[in-house]
Structure formats: structure tokens, C-alpha cells
N, C-alpha and C positions, 0 to 999 in steps of 0.2 A: 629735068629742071633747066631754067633757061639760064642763061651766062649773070653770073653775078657784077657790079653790084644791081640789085631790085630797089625798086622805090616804092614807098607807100605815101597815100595821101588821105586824110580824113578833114573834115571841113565841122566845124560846132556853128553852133547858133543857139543864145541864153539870153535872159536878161536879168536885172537884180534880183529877181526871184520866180520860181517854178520850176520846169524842168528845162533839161535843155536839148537839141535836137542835134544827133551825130550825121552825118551826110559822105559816102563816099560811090562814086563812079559806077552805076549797074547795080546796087546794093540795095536793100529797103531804107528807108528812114529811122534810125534807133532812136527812141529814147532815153533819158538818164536822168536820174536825181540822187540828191543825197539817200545812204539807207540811214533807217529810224535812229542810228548810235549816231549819228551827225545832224540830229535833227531832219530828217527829210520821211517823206510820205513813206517810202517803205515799199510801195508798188512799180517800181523803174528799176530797169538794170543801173546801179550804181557804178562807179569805177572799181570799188572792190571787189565785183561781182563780176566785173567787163575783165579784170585782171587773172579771176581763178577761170573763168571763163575761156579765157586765151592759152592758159597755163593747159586745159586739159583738152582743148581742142590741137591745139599744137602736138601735144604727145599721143594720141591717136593717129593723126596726119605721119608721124613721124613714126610713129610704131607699123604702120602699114609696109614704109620703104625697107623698116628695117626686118620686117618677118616677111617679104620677100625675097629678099635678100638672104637672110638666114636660110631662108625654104621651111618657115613656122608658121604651120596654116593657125587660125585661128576663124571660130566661127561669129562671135560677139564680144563686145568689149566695153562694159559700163564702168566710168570713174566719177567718183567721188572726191571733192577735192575740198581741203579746208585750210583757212589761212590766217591766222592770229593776227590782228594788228597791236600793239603793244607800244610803250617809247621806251628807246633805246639810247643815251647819250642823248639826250635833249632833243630826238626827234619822232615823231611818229610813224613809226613805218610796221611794212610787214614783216614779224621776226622770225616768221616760219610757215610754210607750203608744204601741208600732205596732201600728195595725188594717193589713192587707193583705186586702182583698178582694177576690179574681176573680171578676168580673159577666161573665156570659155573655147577649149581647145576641141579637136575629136579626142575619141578616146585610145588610148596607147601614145599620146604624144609623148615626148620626154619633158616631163617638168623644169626638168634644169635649163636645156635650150630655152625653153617656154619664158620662162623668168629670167634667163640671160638677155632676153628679144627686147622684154620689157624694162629691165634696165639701161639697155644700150639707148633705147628709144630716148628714158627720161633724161640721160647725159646728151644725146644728140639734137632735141628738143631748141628750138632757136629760140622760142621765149624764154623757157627757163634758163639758156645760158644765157642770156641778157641779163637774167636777173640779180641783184645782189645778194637777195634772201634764199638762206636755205632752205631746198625741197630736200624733202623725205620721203622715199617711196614705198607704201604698202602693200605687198600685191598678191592678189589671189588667184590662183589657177583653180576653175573647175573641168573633169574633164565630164564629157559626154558625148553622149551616141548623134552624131549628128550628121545630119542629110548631106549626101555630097555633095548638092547645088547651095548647101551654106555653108561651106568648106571654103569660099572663096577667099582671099586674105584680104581684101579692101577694095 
């Protein structure tokens, strides 16, 4: 990692109506619009989509350093992630984040490290500790017989 602090920069471009266009440094051009519950088309990454989006790519990124670290191979790792929004004291926000990821380990891992890896990951997580709203994390270890060249941890 390089010396903190990091900078990030993102650039939009909208206008009163349609979608709008994200733009940052070496990156593709995103798209965005409202989803259908805000009245928008429904076919764009929305910002609540751009938000669990980050939320689970983050805790992958971060679950890598930290089952390295641990020494917990894992061979694949798919999360599900869902996010309530609700109003809460006169505002609208998100009142709750479940990540669910099924880590598919070799077999004979220890489950406990396993799921210790994966918690550590979601408390160490830099988006989610940004965040206000509680996450909740569901997690499922499967184990299986799995090829040594997919044994790699990230």
C-alpha cells in the first residue's frame, strides 16, 4: 500500500434530465440514473447500486489482505449484498447493509479461521467503515475439493 493520505477524484457530467456520465483518470465512462423507486429508467447503475457496489467490492479487496495474512486460502468468493433504504428521523437514508458472501474454501480448511478472515475483512473494509449505516454480515463457507492452481488467495 502506498503512504497515506490517497486522493480520489471522480468528474459527473448531467443535465435536467436523462442519465448522467461518471468520468474518472484511465477508467471507462459509467453511467447513472435514478432506479425505478425514484422514478428513473431502471437500466443504469443508480447511486444505490454504485453504493452496495463499492460496499462489496471493497470487502473482497480487503478480504484478499486479510486471508493472506491470516494464511486462509480461499478458492472463490461471490457476495450478495442488500441495502434498505427507509427514512429514519426525517431523513432518507440507508438503514441497513447485508453483505452475504459464499467463500469456497479447499477442503479441511478450519471454518472458524475461515469466518474469522471474513469478518475481520468486513470490519477492516474502508467503505464500510466510512459508513454510517449498519452492515450485517451473513456468511457462508463451502468447502471443496479444489485444484491447487485455484487455491490462490487473490
Amino acid at each position: 500500500m502506498k503512504p497515506l493520505p490517497h486522493h480520489y477524484s471522480v468528474r459527473l457530467a448531467g443535465a435536467p434530465a436523462g442519465d448522467a456520465q461518471l468520468f474518472a483518470v484511465n477508467r471507462p465512462v459509467l453511467r447513472a440514473a435514478p432506479p425505478v423507486e425514484y422514478d428513473g429508467p431502471g437500466d443504469e447503475w443508480s447511486p444505490e447500486h454504485l453504493l452496495l457496489a463499492a460496499v462489496q467490492s471493497c470487502f473482497l479487496f480487503t478480504l484478499r489482505a486479510v486471508a493472506r495474512l491470516s494464511k486462509v486460502e480461499f478458492a472463490s468468493l461471490e457476495v450478495e449484498t442488500e441495502g434498505t433504504v427507509d427514512r429514519q428521523e426525517g431523513v432518507t437514508r440507508f438503514t441497513e447493509i447485508v453483505v452475504r458472501p459464499t467463500m469456497t474454501v479447499p477442503l479441511g480448511t478450519d471454518r472458524a479461521r475461515a469466518l474469522a478472515a471474513l469478518q475481520r475483512a468486513e470490519k477492516a473494509c474502508l467503505v464500510s467503515a466510512s459508513l454510517a449505516t449498519p452492515i450485517r454480515l451473513e456468511a457462508e463457507i463451502i468447502q471443496a475439493d479444489v485444484p491447487t492452481r485455484a487455491r490462490a488467495v487473490g
